[in-house]
Z-matrix of the N, CA and C atoms (Angstrom, degrees):
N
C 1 1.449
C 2 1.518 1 108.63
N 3 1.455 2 121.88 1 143.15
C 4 0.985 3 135.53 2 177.38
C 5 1.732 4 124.20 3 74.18
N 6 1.324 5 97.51 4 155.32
C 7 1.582 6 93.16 5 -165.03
C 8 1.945 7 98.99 6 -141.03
N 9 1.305 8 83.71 7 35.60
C 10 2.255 9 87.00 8 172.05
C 11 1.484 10 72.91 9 155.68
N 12 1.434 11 99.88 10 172.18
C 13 1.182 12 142.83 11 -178.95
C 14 2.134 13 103.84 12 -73.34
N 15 1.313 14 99.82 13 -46.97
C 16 1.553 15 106.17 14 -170.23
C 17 1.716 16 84.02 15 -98.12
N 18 1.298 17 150.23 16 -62.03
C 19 1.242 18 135.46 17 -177.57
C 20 1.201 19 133.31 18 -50.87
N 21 1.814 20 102.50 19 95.46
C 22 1.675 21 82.40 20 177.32
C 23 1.720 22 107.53 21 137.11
N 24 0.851 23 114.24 22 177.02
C 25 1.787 24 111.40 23 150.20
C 26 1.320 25 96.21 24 54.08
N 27 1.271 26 140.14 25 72.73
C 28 1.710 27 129.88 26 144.74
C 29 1.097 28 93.62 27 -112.13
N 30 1.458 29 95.43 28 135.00
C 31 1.788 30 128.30 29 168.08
C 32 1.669 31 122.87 30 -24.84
N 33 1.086 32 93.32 31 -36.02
C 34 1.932 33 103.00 32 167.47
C 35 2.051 34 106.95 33 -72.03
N 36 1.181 35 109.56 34 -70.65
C 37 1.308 36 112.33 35 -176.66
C 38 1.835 37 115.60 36 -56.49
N 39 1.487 38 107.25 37 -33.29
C 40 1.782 39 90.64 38 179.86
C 41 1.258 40 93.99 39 -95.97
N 42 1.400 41 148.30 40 6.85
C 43 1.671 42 142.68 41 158.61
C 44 1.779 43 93.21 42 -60.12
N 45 1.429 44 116.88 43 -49.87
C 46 1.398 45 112.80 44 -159.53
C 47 1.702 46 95.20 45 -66.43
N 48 1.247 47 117.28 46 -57.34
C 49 1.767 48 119.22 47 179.18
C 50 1.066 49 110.69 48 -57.02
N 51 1.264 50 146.71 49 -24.88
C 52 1.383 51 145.24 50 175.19
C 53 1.478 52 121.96 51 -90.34
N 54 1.095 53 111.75 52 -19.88
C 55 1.772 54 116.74 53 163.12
C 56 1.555 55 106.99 54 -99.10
N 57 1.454 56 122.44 55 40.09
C 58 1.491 57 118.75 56 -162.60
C 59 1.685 58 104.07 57 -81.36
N 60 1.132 59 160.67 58 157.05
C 61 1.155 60 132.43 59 176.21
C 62 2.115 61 96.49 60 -91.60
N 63 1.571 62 95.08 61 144.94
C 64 1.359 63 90.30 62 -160.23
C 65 0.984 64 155.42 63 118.64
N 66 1.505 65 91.86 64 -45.19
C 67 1.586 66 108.95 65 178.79
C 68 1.377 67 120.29 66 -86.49
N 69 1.655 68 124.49 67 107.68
C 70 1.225 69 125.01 68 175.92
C 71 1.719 70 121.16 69 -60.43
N 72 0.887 71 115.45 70 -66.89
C 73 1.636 72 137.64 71 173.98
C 74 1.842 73 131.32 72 -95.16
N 75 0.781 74 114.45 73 98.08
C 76 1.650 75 96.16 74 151.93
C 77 1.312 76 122.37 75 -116.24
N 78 1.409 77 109.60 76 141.66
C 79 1.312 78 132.38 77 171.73
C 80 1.530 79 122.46 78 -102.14
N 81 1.481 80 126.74 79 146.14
C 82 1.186 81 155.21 80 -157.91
C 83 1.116 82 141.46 81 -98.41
N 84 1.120 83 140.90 82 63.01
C 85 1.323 84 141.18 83 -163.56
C 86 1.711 85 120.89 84 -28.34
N 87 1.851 86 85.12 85 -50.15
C 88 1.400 87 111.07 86 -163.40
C 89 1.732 88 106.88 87 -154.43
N 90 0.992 89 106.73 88 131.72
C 91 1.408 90 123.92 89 174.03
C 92 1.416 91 105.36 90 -57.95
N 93 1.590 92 105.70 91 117.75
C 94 1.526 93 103.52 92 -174.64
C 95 1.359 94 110.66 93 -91.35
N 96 1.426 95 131.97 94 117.24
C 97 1.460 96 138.72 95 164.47
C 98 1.160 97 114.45 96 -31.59
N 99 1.168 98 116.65 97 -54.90
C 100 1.978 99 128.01 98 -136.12
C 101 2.211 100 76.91 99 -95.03
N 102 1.338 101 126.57 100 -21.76
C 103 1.190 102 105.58 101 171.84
C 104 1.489 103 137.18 102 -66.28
N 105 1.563 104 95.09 103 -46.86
C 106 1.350 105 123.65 104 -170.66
C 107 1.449 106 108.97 105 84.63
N 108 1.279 107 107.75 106 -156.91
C 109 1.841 108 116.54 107 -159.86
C 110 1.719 109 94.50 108 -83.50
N 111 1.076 110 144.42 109 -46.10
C 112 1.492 111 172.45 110 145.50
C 113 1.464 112 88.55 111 -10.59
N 114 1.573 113 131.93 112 -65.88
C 115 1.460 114 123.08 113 -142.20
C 116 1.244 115 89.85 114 -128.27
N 117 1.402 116 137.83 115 64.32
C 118 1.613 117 153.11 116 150.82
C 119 1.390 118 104.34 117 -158.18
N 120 1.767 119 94.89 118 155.61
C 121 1.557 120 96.27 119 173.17
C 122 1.138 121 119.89 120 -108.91
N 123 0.874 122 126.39 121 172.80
C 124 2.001 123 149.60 122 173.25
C 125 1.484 124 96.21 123 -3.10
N 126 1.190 125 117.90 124 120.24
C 127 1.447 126 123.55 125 -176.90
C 128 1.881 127 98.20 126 -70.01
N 129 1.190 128 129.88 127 -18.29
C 130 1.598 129 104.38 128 138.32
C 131 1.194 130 143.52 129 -31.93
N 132 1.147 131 115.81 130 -35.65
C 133 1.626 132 127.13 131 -178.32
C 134 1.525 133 115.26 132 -111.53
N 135 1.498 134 98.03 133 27.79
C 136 2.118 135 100.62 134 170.61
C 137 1.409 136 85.50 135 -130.84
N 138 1.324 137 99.30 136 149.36
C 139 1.563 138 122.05 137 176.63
C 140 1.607 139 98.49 138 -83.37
N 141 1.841 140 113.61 139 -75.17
C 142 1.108 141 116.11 140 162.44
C 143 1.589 142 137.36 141 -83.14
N 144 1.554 143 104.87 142 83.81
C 145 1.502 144 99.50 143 -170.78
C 146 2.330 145 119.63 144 -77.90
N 147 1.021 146 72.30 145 5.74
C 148 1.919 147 86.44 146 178.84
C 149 1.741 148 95.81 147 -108.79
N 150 1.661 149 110.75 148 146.57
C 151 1.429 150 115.14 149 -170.11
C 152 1.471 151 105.35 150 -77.15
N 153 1.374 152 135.27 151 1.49
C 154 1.343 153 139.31 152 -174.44
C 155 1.345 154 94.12 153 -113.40
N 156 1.409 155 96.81 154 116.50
C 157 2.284 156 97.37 155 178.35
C 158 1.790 157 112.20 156 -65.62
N 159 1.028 158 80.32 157 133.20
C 160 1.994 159 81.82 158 173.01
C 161 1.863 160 103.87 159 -99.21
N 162 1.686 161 115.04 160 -4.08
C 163 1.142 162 107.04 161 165.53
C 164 1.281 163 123.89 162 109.43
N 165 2.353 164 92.00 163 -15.16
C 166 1.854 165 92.89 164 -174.85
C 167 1.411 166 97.67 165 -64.75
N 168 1.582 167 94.44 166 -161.64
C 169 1.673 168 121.06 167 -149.22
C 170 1.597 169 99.82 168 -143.92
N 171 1.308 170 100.00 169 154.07
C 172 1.659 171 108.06 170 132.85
C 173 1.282 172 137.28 171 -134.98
N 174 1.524 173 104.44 172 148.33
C 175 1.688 174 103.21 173 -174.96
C 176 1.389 175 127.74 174 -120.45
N 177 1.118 176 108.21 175 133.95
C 178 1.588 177 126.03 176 175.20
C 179 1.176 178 106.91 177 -59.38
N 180 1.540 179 142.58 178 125.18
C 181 1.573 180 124.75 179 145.05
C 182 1.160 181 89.08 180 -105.42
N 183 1.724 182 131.99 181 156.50
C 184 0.947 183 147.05 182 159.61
C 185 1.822 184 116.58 183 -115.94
N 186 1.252 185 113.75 184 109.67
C 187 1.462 186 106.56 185 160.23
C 188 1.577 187 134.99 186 -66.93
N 189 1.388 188 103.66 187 178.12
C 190 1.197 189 104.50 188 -179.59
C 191 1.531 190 114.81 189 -82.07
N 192 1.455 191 99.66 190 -22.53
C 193 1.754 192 112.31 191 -174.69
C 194 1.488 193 108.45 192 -61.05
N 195 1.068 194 127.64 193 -33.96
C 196 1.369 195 134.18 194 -172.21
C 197 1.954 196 107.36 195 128.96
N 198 1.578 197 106.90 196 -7.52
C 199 1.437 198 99.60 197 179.55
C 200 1.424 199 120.53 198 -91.15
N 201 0.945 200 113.77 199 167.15
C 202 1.293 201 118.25 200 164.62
C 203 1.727 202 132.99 201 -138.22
N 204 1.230 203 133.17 202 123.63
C 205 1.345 204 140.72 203 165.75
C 206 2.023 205 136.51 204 -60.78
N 207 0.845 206 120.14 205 102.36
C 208 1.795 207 120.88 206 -179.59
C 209 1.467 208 105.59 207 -92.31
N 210 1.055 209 100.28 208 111.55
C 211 1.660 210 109.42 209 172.54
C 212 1.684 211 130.40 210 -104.23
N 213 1.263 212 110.83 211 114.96
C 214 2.092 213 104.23 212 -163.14
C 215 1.405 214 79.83 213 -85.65
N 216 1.671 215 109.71 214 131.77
C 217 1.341 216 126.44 215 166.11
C 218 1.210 217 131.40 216 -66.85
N 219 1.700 218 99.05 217 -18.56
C 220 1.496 219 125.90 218 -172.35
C 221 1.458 220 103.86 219 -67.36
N 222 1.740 221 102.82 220 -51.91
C 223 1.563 222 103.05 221 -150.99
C 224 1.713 223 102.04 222 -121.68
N 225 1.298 224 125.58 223 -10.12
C 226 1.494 225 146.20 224 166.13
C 227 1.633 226 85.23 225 81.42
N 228 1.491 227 128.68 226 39.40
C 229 1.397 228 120.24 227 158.51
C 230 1.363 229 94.13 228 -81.06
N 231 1.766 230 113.63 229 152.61
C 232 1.355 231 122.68 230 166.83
C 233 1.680 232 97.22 231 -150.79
N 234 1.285 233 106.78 232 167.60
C 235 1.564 234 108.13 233 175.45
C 236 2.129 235 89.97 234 -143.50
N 237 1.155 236 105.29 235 164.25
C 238 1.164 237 121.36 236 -154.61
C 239 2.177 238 85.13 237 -132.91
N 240 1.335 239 108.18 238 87.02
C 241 1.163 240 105.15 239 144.54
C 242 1.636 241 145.40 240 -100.86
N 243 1.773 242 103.94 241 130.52
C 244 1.638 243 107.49 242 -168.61
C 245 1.340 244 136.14 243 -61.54
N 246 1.428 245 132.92 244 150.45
C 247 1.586 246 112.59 245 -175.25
C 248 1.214 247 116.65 246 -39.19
N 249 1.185 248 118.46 247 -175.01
C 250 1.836 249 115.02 248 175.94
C 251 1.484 250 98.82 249 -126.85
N 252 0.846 251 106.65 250 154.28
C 253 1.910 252 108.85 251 -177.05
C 254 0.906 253 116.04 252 -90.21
């Protein structure tokens, strides 16, 4: 989610992605301003949590098993979610 710090992320639109049915996790490109503390998650899951990008990332690994890994470049948190059945 999100594509800048000011692009993106108002409190109406990540309420709709965040009550998604389903959805375990989202992760962050960028700390959304226009949300506030209320309408972003766990500064674990933003690459750039300051409104000036420092440039981290996130990465997909995908296995062969059907799982896949998200890694914040920022903070080397990752979580390892399993195929889905």
């Amino acid at each position: 989610m999100n594509n800048g710090a000011r692009k993106g992320g108002e409190a109406e639109a990540w309420q709709v992605v965040k009550s998604s049915p389903g959805l375990e996790d989202l992760w962050q490109l960028h700390y959304a301003v226009a949300g506030g503390k209320e309408h972003n998650v766990s500064d674990s899951y933003i690459a750039n949590p300051e409104e000036h990008c420092a440039g981290k990332y996130l990465k997909l690994s995908a296995q062969s098993d059907g799982t896949f890994t998200v890694t914040n470049s920022r903070n080397d948190f990752s979580k390892t979610y399993p195929m889905s059945p």
